[in-house]
C-alpha positions in Angstrom: -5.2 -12.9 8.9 -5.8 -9.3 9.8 -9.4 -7.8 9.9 -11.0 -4.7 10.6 -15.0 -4.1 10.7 -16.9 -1.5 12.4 -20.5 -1.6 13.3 -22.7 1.9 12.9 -25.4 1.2 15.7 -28.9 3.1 15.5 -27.3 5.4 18.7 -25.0 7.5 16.3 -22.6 7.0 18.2 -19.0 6.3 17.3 -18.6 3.2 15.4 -16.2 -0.1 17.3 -14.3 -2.7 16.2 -16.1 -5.8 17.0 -14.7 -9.5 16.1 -15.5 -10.8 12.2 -17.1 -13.8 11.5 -15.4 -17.0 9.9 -15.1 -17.3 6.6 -17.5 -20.3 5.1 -21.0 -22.0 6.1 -21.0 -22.0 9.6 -23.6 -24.9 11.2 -26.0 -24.1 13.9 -27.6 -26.4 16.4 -27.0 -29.8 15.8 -25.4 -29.4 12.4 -22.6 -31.2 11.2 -19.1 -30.1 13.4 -16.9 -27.5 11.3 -13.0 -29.2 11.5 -10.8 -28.5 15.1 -13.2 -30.0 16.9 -16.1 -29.0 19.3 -14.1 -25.8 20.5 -14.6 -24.6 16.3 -18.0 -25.5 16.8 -18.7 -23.9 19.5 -16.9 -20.4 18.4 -18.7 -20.6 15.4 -22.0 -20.6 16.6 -21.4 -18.0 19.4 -20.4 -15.8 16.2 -23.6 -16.7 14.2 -25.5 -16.3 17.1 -24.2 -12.6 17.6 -24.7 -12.0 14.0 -28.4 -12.8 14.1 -28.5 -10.7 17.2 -27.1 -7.5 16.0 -29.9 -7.8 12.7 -32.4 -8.2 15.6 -31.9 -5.1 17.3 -31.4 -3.1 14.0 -34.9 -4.7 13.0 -36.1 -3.6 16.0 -34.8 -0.5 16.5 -34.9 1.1 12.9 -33.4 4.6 12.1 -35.8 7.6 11.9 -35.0 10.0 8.7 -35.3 12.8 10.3 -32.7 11.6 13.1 -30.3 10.8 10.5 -30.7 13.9 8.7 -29.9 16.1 11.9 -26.9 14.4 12.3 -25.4 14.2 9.7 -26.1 18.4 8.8 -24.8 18.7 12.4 -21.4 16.9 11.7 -21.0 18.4 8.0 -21.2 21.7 10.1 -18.2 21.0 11.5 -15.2 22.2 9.3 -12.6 19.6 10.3 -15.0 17.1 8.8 -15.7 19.9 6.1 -11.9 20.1 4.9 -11.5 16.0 4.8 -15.4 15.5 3.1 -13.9 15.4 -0.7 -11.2 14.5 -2.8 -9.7 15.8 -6.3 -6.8 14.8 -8.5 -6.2 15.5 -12.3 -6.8 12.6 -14.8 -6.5 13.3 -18.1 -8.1 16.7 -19.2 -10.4 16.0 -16.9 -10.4 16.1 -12.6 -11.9 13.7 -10.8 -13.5 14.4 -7.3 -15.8 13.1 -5.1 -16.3 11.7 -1.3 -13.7 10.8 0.6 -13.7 7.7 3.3 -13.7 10.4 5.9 -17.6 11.4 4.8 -18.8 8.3 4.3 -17.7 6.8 7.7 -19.6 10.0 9.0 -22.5 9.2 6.8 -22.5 5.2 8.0 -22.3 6.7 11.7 -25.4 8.9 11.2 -27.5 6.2 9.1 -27.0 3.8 11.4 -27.6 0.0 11.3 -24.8 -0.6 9.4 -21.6 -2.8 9.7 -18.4 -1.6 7.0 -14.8 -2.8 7.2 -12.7 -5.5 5.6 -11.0 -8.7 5.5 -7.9 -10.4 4.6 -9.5 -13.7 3.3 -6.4 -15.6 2.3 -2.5 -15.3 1.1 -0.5 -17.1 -1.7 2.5 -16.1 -4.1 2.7 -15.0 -7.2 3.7 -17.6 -9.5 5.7 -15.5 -12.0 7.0 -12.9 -9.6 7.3 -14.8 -6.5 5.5 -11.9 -4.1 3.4 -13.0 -1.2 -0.1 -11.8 -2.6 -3.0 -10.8 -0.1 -7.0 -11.6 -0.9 -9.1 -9.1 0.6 -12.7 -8.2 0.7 -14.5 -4.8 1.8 -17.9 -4.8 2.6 -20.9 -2.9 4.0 -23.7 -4.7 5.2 -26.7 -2.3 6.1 -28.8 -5.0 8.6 -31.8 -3.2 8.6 -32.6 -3.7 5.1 -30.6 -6.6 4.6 -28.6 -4.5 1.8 -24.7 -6.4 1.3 -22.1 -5.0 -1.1 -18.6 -6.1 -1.2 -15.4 -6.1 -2.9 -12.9 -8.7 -3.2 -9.2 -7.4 -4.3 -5.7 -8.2 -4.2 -2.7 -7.0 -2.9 1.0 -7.7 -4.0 3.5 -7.2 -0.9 5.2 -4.5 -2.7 5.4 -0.8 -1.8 6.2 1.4 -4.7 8.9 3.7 -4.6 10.6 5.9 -7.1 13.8 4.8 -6.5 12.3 1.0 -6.8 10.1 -1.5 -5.6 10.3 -2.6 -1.5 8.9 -5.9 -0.7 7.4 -6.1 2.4 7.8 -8.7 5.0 6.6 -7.5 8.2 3.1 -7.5 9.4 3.0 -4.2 10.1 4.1 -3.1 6.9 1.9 -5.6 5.2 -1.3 -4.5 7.1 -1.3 -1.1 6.9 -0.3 -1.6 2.9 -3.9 -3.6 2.8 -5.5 -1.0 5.3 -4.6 1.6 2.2 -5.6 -0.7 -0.4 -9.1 -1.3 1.4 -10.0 2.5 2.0 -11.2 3.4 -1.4 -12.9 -0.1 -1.5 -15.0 0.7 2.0 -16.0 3.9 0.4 -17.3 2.7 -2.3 -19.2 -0.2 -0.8 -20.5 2.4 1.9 -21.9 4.7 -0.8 -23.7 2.0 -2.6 -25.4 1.2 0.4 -26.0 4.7 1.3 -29.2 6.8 -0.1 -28.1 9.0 -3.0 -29.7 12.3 -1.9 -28.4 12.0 1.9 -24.9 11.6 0.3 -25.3 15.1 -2.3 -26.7 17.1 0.8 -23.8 16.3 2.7 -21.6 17.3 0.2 -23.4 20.6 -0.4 -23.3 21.5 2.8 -19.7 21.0 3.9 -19.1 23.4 0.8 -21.5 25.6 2.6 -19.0 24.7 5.6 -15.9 25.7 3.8 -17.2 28.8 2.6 -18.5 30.2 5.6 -15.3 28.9 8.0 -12.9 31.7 8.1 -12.4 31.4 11.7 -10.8 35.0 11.9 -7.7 33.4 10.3 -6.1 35.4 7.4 -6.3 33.6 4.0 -2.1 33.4 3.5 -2.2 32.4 6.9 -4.6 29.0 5.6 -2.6 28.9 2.4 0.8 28.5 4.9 -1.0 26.4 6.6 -1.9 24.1 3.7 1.5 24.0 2.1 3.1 23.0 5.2 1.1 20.0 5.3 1.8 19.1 1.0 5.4 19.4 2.5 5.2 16.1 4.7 4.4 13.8 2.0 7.2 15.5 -0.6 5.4 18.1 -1.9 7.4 21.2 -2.1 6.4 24.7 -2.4 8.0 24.9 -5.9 5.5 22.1 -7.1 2.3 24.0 -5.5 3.3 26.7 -7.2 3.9 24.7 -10.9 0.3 23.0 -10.3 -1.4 26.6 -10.0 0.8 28.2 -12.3 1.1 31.2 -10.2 2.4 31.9 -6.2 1.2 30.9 -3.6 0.5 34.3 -2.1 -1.5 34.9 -4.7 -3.9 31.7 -4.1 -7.8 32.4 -3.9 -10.3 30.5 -1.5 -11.6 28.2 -4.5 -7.9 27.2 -5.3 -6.9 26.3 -1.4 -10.3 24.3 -1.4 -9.2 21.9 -4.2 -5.5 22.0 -3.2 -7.4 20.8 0.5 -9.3 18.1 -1.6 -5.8 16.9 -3.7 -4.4 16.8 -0.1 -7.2 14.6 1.1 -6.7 12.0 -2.4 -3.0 12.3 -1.9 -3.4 11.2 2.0 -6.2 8.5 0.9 -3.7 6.8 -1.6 -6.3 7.8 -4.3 -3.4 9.2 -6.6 0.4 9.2 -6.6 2.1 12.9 -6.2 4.5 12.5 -9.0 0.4 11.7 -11.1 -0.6 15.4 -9.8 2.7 17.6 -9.3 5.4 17.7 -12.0 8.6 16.3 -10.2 11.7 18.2 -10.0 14.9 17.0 -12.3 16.7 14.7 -11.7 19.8 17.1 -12.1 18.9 18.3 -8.4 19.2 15.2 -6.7 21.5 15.2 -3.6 20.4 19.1 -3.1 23.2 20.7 -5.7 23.0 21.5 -9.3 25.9 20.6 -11.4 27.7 23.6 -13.1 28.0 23.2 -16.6 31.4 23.7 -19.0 32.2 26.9 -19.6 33.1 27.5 -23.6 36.0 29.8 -24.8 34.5 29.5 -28.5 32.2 32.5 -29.5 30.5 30.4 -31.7 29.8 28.1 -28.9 27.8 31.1 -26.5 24.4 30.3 -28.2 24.6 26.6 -27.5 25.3 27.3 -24.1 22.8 29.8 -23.7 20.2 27.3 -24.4 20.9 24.6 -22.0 19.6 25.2 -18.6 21.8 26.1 -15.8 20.9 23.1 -13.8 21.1 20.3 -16.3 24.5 18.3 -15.2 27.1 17.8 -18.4 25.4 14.5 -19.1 22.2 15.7 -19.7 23.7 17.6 -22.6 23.5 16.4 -26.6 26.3 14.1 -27.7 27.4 17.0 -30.2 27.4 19.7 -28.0 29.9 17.5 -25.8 32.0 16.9 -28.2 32.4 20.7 -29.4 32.9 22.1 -25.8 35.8 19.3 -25.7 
């Protein structure tokens, strides 16, 4: 079963993958033995027992406001941070944006006290489909005030592709597929457990970031920049363009800000590209365009005229077909 947690101490400092508990009622003293014997036993309680420690310190050692408030300003100053914070994508006639997982790790870092990560709980197969199915669970658990949330969510061994659906096998494959799946989930339960107004001030201020961050670096130079990294998950320069509805040389610093924050969603596994950009035809596929039938008929140049240059013979009408034959 694969797990990832990380523990935010009160220290800010960078969070570590520490060892998850088990899954059930664990007993404690001279409880009733958990099955595999006295070694399960044993295990189990050194995990509780760690557990109850970590709430200890946190209780003891509680975050200071103002602590938390300079560090997190002093890492939404930063503009690596500041180009990852947020997220946008198109849905509808509407776009939908918000916090990324990269600010809200931050966030956990500087608040402090808190544990955020997930679990793969169990696996079965799908009855109908016969896909090996993972159960997962995010979570955030915020030991100073006792504050839990969590999300429990399944995954079907399947990686979409346009060409068709890839079952995975491998647990590489299948963790990193879980890994993406639990992202969005960690966020959330992160910014439930977060204060509300620590969350908008960060978000206000890596705009103020943005804004001021030129860095002496020309604005074509950024927008280069930003289409070269579109261009490593499929995105071509063509589709940039079709989003904005104008060239790229002629982008503006709001525009490369929310083509930064699609980036970021597109990254995350918030949205699908072919859900943002319009995909190219299908007549393009293998890198040529077919050339279509020329017509000797003088009646016949208007019909031609109307079909695009690029559209194969196939893609024409069935009557045009039969005309130009």
């Amino acid at each position: 079963m694969s797990n990832y947690i990380q523990r935010y101490d009160n220290d800010g400092g960078a969070p570590m993958q520490v060892a998850p508990m088990a899954g059930g009622m664990l007993p404690m003293g001279g409880g009733v033995a958990t099955p595999g014997g006295a070694l399960a036993t044993i295990q189990g309680n050194a995990e509780v027992m760690s557990e109850l420690a970590s709430i200890y310190i946190a209780k003891s050692f509680p975050r200071n406001l103002m602590d938390v408030t300079a560090k997190m300003r002093a890492a939404c100053s930063r503009k690596a941070l500041a180009e990852a914070a947020t997220y946008s994508y198109p849905r509808g006639k509407e776009t939908v944006t918000g916090p990324s997982i990269r600010l809200a790790e931050a966030l956990a870092s500087a608040y402090g006290n808190i544990e955020a990560g997930w679990r793969e709980l169990s696996r079965s197969k799908d009855r109908v489909s016969g896909v090996s199915v993972s159960e997962c669970e995010a979570f955030c658990f915020d030991k100073e005030t006792n504050i839990r949330r969590k999300i429990q969510f399944s995954v079907p061994h399947v990686r979409e592709r346009r060409d068709g659906n890839v079952t995975l096998t491998g647990e590489r494959d299948i963790y990193e597929l879980c890994a993406n799946m639990a992202s969005r989930r960690i966020r959330a339960c992160i910014l439930q457990v977060l204060p509300g107004f620590l969350v908008d001030e960060a978000l206000e201020l890596c705009d103020e970031t943005l804004r001021k961050a030129d860095g002496g670096k020309p604005l074509a130079d950024r927008v280069r920049d930003m289409a070269a990294k579109f261009s490593e998950i499929g995105v071509t320069r063509e589709m940039l363009e079709a989003h904005l509805e104008h060239g790229l040389e002629s982008c503006v610093q709001a525009e490369l800000v929310r083509l930064g924050r699609t980036f970021n969603a597109l990254r995350d596994g918030q949205v699908r590209v072919n859900e943002v950009f319009t995909m190219p035809e299908p007549a393009k596929k293998g890198g040529m365009a077919a050339t279509p039938h020329k017509t000797t008929k003088k009646e016949d140049a208007p019909k031609e005229a109307k079909a695009p240059m690029n559209e194969p013979e196939l893609m024409w009408p069935d009557d045009t077909k039969s005309e130009l034959a």
